[in-house]
DRENDO-1510 file (C-alpha; in Angstrom, 1 decimal, always signed):
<recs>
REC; n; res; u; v; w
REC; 1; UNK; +110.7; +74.5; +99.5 .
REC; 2; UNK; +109.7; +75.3; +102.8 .
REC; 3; UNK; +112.7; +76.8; +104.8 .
REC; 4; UNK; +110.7; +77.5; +107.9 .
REC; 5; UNK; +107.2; +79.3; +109.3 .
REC; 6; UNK; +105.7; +81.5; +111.8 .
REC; 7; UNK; +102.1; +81.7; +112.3 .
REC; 8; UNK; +100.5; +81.4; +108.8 .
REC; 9; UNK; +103.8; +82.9; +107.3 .
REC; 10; UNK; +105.4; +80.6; +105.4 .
REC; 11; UNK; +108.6; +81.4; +103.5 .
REC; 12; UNK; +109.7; +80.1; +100.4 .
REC; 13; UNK; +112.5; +79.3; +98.4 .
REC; 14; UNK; +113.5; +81.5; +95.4 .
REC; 15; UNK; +115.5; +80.6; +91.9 .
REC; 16; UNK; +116.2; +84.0; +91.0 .
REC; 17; UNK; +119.9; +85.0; +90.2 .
REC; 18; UNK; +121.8; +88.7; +89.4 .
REC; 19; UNK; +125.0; +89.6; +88.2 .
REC; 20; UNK; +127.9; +91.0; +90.8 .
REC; 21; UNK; +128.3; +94.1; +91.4 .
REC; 22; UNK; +131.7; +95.4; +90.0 .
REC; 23; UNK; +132.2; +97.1; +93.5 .
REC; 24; UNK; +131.2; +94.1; +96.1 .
REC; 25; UNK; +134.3; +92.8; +96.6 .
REC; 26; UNK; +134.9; +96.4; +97.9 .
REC; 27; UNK; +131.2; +96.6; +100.2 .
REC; 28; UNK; +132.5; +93.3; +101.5 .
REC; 29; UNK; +136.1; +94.4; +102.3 .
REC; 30; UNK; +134.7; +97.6; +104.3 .
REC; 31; UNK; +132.0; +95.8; +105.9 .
REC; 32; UNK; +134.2; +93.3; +107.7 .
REC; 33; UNK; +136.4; +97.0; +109.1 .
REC; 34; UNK; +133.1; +98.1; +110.1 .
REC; 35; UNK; +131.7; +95.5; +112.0 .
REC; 36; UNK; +133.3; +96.2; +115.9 .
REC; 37; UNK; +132.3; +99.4; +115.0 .
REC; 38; UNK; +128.5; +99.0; +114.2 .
REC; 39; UNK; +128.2; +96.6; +116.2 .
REC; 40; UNK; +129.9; +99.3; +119.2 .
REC; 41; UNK; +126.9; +101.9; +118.1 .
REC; 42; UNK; +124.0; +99.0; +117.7 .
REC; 43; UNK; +124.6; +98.4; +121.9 .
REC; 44; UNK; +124.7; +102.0; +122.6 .
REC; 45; UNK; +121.5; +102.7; +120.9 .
REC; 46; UNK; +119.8; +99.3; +122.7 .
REC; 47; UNK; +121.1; +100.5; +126.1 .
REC; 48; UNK; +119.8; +103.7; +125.8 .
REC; 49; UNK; +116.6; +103.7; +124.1 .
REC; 50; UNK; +114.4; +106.6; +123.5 .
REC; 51; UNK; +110.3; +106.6; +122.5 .
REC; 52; UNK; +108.9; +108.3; +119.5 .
REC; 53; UNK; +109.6; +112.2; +119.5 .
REC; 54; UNK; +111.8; +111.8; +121.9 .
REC; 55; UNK; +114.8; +110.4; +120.1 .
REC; 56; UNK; +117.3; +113.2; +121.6 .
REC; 57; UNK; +120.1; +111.1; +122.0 .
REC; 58; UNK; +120.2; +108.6; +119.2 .
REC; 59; UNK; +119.6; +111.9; +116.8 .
REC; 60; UNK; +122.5; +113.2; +118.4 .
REC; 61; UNK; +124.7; +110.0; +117.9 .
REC; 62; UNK; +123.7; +109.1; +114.3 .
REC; 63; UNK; +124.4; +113.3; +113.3 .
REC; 64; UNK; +127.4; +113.0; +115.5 .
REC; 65; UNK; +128.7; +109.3; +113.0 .
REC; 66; UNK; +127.5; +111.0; +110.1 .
REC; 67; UNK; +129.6; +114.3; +110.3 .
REC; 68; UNK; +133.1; +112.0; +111.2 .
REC; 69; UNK; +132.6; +110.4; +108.4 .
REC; 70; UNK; +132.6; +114.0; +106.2 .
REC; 71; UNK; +129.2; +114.1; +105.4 .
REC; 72; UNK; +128.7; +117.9; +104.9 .
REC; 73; UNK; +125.3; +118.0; +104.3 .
REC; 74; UNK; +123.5; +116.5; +108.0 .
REC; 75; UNK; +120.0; +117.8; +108.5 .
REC; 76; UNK; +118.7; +117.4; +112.4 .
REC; 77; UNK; +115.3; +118.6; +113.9 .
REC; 78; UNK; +113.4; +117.0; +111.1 .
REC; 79; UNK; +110.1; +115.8; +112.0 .
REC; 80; UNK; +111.0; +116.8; +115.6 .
REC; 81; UNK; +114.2; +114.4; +115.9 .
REC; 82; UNK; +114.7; +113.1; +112.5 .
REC; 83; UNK; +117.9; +113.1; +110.7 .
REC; 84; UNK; +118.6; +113.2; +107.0 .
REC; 85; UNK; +122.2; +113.7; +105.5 .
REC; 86; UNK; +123.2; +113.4; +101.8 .
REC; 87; UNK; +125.5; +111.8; +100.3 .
REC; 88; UNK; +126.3; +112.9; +96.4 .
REC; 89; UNK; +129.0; +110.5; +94.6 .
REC; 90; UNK; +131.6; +111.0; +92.3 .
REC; 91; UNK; +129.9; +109.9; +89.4 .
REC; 92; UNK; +126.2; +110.9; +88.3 .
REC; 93; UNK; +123.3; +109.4; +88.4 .
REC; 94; UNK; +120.2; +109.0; +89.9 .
REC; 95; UNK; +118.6; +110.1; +93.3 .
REC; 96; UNK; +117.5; +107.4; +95.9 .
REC; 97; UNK; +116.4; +107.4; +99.4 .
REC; 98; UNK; +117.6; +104.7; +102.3 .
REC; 99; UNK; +115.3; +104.9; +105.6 .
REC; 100; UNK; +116.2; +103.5; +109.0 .
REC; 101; UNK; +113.7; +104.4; +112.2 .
REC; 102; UNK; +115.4; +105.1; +115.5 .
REC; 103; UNK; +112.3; +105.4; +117.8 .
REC; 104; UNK; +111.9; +102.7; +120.8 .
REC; 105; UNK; +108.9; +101.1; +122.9 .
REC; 106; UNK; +107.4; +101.2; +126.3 .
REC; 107; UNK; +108.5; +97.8; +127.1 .
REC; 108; UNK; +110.3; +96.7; +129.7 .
REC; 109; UNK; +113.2; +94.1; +128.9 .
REC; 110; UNK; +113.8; +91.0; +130.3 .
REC; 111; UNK; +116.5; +89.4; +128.4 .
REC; 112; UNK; +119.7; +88.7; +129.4 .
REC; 113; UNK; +121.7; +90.8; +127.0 .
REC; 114; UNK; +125.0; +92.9; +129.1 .
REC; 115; UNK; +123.6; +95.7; +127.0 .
REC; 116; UNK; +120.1; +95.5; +127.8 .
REC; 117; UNK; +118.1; +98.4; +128.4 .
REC; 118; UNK; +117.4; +99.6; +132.6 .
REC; 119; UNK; +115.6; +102.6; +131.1 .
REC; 120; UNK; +112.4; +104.0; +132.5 .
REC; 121; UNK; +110.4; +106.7; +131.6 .
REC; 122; UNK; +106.5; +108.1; +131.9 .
REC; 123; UNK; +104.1; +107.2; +129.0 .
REC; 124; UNK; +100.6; +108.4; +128.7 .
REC; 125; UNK; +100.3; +109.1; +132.4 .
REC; 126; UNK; +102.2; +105.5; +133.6 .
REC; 127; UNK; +105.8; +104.9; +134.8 .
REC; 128; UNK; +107.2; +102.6; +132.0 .
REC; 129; UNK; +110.4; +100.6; +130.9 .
REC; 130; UNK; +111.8; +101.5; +127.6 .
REC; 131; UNK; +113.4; +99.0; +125.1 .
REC; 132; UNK; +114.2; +98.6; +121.0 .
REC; 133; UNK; +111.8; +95.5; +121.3 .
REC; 134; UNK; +111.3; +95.7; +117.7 .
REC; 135; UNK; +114.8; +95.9; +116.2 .
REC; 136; UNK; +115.1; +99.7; +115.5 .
REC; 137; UNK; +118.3; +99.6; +117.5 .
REC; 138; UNK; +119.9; +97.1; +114.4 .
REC; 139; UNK; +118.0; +99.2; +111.6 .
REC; 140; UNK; +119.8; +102.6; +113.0 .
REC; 141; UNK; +123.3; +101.0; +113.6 .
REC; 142; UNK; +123.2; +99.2; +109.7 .
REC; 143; UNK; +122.3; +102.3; +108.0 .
REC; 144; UNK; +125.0; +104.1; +110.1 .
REC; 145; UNK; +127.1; +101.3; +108.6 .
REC; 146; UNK; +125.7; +101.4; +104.8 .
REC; 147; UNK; +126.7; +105.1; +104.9 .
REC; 148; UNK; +130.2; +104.7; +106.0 .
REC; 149; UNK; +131.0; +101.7; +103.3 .
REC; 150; UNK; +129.3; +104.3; +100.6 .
REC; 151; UNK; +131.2; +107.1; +101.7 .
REC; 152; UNK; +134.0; +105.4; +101.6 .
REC; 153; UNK; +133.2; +104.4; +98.4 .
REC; 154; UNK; +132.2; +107.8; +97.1 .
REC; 155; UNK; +134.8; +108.8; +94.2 .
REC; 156; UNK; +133.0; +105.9; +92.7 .
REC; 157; UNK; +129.3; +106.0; +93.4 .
REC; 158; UNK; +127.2; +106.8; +90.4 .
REC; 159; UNK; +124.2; +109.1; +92.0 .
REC; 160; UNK; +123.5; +110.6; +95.2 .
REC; 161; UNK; +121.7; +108.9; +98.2 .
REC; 162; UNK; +119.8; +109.9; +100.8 .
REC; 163; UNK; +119.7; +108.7; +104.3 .
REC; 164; UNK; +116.7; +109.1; +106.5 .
REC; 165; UNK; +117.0; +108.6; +110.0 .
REC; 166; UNK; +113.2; +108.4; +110.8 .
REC; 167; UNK; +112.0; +108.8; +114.6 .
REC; 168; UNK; +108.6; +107.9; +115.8 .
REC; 169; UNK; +107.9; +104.8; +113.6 .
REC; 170; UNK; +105.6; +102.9; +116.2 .
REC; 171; UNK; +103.4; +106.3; +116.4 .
REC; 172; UNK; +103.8; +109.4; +118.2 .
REC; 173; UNK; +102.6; +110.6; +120.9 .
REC; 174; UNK; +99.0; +111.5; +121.4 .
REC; 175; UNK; +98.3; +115.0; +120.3 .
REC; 176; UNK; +101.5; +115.0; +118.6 .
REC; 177; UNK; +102.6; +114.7; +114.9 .
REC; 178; UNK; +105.5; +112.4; +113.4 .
REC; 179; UNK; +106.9; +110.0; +111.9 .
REC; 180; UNK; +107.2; +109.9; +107.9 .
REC; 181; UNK; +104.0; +111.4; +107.0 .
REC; 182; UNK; +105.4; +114.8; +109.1 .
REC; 183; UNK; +108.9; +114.1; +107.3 .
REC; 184; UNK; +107.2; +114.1; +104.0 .
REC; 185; UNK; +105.1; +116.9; +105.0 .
REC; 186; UNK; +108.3; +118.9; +105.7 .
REC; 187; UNK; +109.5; +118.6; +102.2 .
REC; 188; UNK; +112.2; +115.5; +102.8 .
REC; 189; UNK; +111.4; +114.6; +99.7 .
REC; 190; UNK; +111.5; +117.5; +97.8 .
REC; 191; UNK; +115.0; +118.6; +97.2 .
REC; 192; UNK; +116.7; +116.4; +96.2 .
REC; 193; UNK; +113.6; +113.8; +95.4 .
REC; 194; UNK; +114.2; +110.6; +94.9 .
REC; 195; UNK; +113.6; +107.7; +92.6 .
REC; 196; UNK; +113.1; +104.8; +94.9 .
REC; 197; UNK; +113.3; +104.3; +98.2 .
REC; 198; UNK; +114.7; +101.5; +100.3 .
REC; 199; UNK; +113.9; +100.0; +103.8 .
REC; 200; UNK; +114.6; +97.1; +105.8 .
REC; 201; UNK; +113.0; +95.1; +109.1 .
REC; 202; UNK; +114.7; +92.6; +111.9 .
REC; 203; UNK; +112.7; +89.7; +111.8 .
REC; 204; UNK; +112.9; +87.5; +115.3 .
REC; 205; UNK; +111.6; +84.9; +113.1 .
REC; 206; UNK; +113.9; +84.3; +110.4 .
REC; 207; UNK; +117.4; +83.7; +111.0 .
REC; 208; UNK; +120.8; +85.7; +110.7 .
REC; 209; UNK; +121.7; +85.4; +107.3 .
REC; 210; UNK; +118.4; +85.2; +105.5 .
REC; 211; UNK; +116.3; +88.1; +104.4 .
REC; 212; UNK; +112.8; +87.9; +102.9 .
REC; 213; UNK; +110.5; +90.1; +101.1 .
REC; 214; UNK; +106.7; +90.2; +99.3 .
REC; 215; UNK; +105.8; +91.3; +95.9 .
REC; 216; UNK; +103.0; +93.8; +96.3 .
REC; 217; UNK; +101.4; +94.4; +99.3 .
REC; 218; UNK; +103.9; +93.6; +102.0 .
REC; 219; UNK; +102.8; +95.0; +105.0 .
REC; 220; UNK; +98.8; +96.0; +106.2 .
REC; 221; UNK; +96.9; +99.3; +106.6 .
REC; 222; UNK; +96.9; +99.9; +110.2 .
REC; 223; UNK; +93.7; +101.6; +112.0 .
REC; 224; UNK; +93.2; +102.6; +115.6 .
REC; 225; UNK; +89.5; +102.7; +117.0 .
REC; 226; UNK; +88.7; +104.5; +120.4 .
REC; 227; UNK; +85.2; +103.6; +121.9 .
REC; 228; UNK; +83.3; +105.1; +124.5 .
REC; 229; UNK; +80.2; +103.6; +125.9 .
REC; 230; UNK; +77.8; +105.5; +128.1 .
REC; 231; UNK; +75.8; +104.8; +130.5 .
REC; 232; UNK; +74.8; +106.0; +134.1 .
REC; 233; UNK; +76.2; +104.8; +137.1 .
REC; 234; UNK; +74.3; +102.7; +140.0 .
REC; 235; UNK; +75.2; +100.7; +142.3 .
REC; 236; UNK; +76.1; +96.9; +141.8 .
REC; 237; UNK; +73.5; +95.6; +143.8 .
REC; 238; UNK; +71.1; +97.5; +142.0 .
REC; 239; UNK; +71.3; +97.1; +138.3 .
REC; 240; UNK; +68.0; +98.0; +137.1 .
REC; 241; UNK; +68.4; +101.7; +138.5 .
REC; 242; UNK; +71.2; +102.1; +135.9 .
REC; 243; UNK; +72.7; +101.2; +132.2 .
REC; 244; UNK; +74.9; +99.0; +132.5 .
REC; 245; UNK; +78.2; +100.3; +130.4 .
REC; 246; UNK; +80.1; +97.0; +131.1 .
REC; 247; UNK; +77.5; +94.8; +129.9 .
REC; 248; UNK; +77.1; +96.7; +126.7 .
REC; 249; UNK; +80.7; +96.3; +125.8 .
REC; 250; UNK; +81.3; +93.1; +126.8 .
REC; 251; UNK; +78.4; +92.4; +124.0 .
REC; 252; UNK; +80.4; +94.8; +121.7 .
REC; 253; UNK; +83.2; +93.0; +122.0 .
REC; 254; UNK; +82.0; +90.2; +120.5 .
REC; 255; UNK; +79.7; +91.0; +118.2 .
REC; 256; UNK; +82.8; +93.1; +116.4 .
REC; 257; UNK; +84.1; +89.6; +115.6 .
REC; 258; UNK; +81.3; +88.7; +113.4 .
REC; 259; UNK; +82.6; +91.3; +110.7 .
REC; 260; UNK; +85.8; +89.2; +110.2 .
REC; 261; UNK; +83.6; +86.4; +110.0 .
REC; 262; UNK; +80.0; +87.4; +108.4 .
REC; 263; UNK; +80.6; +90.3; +106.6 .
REC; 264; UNK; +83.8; +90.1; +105.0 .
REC; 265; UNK; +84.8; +87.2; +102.4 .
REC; 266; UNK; +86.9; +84.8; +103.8 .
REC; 267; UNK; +89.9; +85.9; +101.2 .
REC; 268; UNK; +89.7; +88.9; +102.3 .
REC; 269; UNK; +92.2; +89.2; +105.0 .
REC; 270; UNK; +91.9; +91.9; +107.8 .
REC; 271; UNK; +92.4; +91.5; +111.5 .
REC; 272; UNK; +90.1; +93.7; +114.1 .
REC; 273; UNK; +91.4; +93.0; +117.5 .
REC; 274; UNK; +90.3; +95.2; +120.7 .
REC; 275; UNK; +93.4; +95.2; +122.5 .
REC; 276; UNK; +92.4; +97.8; +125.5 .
REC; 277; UNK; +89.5; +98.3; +128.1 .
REC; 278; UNK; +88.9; +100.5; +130.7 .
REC; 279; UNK; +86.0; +101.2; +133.1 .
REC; 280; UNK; +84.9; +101.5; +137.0 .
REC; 281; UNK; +86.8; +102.5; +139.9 .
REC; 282; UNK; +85.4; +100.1; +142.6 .
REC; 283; UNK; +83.9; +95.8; +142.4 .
REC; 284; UNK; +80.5; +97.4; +143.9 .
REC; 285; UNK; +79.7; +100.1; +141.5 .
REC; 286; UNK; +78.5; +100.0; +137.6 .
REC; 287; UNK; +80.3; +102.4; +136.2 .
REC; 288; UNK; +78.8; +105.7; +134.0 .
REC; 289; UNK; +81.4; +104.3; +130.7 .
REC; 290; UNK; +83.2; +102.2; +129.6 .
REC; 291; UNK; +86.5; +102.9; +126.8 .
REC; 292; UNK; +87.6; +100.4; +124.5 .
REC; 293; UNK; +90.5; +100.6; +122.3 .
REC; 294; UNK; +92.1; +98.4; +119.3 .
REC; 295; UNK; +93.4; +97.9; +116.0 .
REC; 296; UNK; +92.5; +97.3; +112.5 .
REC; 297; UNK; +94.3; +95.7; +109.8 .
REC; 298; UNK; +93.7; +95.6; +106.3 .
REC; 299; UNK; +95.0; +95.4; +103.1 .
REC; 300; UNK; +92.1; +96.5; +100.8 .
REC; 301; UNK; +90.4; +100.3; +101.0 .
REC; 302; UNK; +86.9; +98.7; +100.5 .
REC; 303; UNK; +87.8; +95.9; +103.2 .
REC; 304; UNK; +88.3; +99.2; +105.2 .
REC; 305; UNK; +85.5; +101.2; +104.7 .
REC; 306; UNK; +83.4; +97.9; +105.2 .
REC; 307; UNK; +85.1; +97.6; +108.8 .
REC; 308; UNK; +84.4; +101.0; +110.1 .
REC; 309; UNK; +80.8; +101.0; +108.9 .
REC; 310; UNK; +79.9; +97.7; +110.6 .
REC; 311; UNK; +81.7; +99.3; +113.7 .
REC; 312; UNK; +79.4; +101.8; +113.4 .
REC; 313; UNK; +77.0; +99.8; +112.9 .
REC; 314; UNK; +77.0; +97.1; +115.9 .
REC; 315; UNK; +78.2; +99.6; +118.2 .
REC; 316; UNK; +74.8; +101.6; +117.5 .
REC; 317; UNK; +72.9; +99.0; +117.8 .
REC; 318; UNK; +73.9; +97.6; +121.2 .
REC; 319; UNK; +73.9; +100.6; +122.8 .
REC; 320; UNK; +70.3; +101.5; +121.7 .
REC; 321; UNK; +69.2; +97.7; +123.1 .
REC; 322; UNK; +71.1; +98.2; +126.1 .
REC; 323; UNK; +69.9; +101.9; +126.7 .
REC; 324; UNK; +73.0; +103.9; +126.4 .
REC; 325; UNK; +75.4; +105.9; +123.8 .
REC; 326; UNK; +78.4; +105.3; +122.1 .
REC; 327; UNK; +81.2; +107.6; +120.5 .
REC; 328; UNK; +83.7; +106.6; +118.2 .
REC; 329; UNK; +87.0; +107.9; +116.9 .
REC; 330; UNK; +88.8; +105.9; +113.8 .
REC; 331; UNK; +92.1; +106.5; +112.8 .
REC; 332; UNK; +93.5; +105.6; +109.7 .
REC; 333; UNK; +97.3; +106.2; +110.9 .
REC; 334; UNK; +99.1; +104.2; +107.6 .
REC; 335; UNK; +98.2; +102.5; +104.3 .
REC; 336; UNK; +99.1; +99.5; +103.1 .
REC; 337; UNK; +103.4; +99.1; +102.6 .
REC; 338; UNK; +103.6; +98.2; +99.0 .
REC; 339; UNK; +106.7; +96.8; +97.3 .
REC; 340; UNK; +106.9; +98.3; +93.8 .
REC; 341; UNK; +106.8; +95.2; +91.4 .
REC; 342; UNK; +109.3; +96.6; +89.0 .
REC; 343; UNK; +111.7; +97.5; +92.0 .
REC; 344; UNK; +111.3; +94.4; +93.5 .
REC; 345; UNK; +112.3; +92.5; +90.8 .
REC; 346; UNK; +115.6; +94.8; +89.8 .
REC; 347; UNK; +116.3; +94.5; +94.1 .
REC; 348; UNK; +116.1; +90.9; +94.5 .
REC; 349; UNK; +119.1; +89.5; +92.9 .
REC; 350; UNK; +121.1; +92.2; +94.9 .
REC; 351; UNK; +120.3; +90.2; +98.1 .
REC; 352; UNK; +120.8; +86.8; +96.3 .
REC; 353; UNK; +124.1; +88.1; +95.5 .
REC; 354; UNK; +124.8; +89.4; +99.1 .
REC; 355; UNK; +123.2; +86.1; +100.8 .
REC; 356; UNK; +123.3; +83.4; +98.4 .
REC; 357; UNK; +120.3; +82.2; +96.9 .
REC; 358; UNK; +118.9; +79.4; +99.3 .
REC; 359; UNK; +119.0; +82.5; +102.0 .
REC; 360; UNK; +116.6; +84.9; +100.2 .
REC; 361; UNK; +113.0; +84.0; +100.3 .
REC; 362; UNK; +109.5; +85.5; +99.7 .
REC; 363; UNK; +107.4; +85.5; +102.4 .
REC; 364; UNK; +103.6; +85.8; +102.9 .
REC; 365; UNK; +101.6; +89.6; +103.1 .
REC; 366; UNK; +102.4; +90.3; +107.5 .
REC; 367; UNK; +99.3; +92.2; +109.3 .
REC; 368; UNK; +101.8; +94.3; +111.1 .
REC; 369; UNK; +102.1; +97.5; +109.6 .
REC; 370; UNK; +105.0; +100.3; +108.8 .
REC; 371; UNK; +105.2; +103.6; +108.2 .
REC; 372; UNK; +107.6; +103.0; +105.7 .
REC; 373; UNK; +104.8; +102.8; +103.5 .
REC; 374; UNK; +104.2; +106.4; +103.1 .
REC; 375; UNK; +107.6; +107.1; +101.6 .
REC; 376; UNK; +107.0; +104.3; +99.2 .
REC; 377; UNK; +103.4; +106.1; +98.4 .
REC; 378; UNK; +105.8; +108.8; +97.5 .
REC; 379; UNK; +108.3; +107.3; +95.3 .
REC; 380; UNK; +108.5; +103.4; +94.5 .
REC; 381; UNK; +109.9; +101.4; +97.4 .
REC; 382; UNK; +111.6; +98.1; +98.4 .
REC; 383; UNK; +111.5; +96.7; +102.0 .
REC; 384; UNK; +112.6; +93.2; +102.8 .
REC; 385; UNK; +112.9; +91.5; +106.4 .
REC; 386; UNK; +116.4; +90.8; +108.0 .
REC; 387; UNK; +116.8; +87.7; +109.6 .
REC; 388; UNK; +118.1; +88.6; +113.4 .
REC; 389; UNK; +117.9; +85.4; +115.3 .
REC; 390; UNK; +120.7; +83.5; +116.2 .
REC; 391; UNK; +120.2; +79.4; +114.9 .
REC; 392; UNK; +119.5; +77.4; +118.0 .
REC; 393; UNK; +118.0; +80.2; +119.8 .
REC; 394; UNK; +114.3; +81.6; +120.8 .
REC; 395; UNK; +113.6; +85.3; +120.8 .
REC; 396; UNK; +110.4; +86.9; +121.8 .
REC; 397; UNK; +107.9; +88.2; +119.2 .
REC; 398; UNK; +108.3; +92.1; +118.4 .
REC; 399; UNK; +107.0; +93.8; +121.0 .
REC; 400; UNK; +107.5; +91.5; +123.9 .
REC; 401; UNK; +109.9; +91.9; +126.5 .
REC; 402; UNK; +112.1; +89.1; +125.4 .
REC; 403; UNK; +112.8; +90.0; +122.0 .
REC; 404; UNK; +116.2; +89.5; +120.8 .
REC; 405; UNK; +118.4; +90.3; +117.6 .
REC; 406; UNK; +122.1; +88.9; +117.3 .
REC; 407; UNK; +124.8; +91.1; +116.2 .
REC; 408; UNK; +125.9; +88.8; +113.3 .
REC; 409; UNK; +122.5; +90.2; +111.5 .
REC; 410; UNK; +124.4; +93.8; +111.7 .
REC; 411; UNK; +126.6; +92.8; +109.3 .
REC; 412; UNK; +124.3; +91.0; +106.8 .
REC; 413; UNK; +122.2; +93.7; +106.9 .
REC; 414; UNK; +125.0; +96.3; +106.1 .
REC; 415; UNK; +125.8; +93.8; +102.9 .
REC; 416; UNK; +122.4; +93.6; +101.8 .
REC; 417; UNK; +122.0; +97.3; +102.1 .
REC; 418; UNK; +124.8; +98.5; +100.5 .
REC; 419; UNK; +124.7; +96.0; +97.4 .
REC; 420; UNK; +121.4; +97.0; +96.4 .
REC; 421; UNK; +121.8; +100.7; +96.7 .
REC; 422; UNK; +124.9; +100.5; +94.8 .
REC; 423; UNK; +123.2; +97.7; +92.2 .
REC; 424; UNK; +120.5; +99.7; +91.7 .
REC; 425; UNK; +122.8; +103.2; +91.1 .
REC; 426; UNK; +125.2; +101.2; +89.1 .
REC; 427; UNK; +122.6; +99.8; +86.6 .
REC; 428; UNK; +120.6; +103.1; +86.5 .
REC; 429; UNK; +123.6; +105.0; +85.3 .
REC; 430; UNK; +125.0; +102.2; +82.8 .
REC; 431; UNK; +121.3; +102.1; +80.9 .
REC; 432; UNK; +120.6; +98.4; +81.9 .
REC; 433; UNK; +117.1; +99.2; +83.6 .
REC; 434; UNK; +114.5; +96.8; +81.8 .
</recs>
């Protein structure tokens, strides 16, 4: 049945049913305390947002939370601004791994919110608004809230969990390192390591009170390309005593397309999308270069080798016809975010339980991408979208200016959370994995 679409995403219904959690009743009970709360800390962090590397304030807050609620082992400074703190239960079991990212974007917001963001700040060189455009604000505030209905609950909890407070999701810096690969790279994963790991997205398409999630390859690879044409400068009114930079890339541009289209099968799905250009400082003069920059999405490692050799390829080819040079840097910043099959499947009636089964769906393979995917590299993972907007409202896509989550996710998502941590603990430790 379709329940509703975005794009080519179309989400599905799903017939798949678990058994209740002996301690629900008890997630349910603390989420409805928690909810002022959370909901108190979600507008805090969205008022004051804070780019990648540069979380100061949020690390601060969510340490700050974490030690109130008794947590004595809090772990700041890691991966510049990352937080992790563990929580060990009463009862043993198994080790698993909860991430949230806190990092924001250089967007400037134009919603109407009383909390909305008036923060500005300079990014690569250009004065820029700041603003939790993709929902990292609600992904912070619920695991805040997921940790304070476990520790609450932790005579009882059969296992330990971990609780990463990731910064520097969207990227950091240039010329600096972040994110989860520098958090793995730091050993986050080493003592304790755990089992699974567990992540969840707002989605300004689906709303509060669903969630959805894909089997397998969830989320794309995602590549950054940096071009630089050459060519030598003259002046506009005399073209032939130059090479024309502009020309060249303009030709580039284009041709680029034809991988998508003619060298790629057409099941094959990948995205290569030139989002930046830069070149000449006045209408009169052809400049010396030009600099292109963009994306590229994938969800195949031969699909991506294919990509940056025809890159290669085209951009070599109209820079010799047109008389200049070319360099080209490509990044592969993060694979593919995979959904472990076997996780999936022992995850899913968690959320069914939490939401009801008309509200969970599985959705279409997104080309965004997440970094998430480099913990569940590590250790198998589960990551399902939150539904954040409000019925009989718009939001802007992620990323825009107008994006928009409603509090009433924070609580769904706290619910969703914390039942299928504590499912997946409970039927660890009782012996009824498959």
């Amino acid at each position: 049945m379709r329940i509703g679409s975005v794009g080519t995403l179309v989400w599905l219904a799903v017939s798949v049913a678990g058994p209740a959690g002996a301690q629900h009743s008890d997630i349910d009970r603390h989420v409805e305390r928690l909810v002022p709360q959370i909901t108190e800390i979600r507008h805090q962090i969205h008022e004051h947002p804070e780019l990648g590397n540069r979380e100061v304030e949020t690390a601060a807050l969510v340490a700050d939370h974490l030690r109130e609620l008794g947590f004595d082992d809090v772990r700041t400074g890691v991966a510049h601004t990352g937080v992790v703190a563990v929580l060990r239960g009463g009862r043993p079991g198994p080790v698993v791994a909860v991430r949230a990212d806190m990092d924001a974007l250089p967007v400037t917001e134009e919603t109407d919110l009383p909390f909305r963001s008036t923060r500005r700040t300079t990014y690569l060189g250009q004065e820029v608004g700041v603003m939790h455009a993709c929902g990292h604000d609600v992904h912070t505030a619920v695991q805040l809230g997921v940790a304070s209905i476990l520790k609450s609950l932790q005579p009882d909890l059969p296992g330990t969990v971990m609780f990463l407070f990731q910064p520097a999701e969207e990227g950091p810096p240039p010329g600096e390192t972040g994110g989860a690969a520098l958090m793995l790279d730091e050993g986050v994963f080493t003592e304790p390591r755990p089992e699974a790991v567990f992540g969840l997205h707002a989605s300004a398409h689906l709303d509060v009170g669903r969630a959805a999630y894909t089997p397998g390859g969830a989320l794309a690879a995602v590549d950054h390309f940096r071009v630089t044409i050459h060519g030598r400068q003259s002046h506009g009114a005399a073209p032939h005593l130059g090479i024309d930079p502009v020309v060249m890339a303009a030709q580039a541009i284009s041709a680029l397309q034809t991988i998508r289209s003619r060298n790629l099968s057409p099941l094959a799905p990948s995205v290569v999308t030139v989002g930046m250009i830069r070149g000449g400082t006045r209408f009169n003069i052809i400049p010396g270069q030009v600099s292109l920059e963009g994306t590229v999405r994938t969800y195949d490692t031969e699909v991506q080798d294919t990509i940056e050799r025809r890159m290669r390829e085209i951009l070599d080819g109209v820079t010799r016809t047109g008389g200049g040079t070319f360099e080209l840097d490509y990044d592969r910043i993060t694979p593919v975010t995979i959904n472990d099959l076997t996780l999936t499947e022992r995850s899913v009636p968690s959320l069914i339980d939490a939401l009801g089964e008309d509200r969970v769906a599985v959705a279409d393979p997104w080309m965004a991408g997440e970094d998430f995917s480099f913990f569940a590299n590590e250790v198998p993972g589960f990551f399902f979208m939150l539904g954040t907007l409000a019925p009989g409202t718009t939001s802007g896509d992620h990323h825009s200016p107008t994006f928009r989550a409603d509090d009433e996710a924070l609580s769904v998502g706290m619910r969703s959370m914390a039942y299928t941590v504590w499912d997946y603990l409970t039927d660890a430790t009782d012996g009824n994995r498959d």
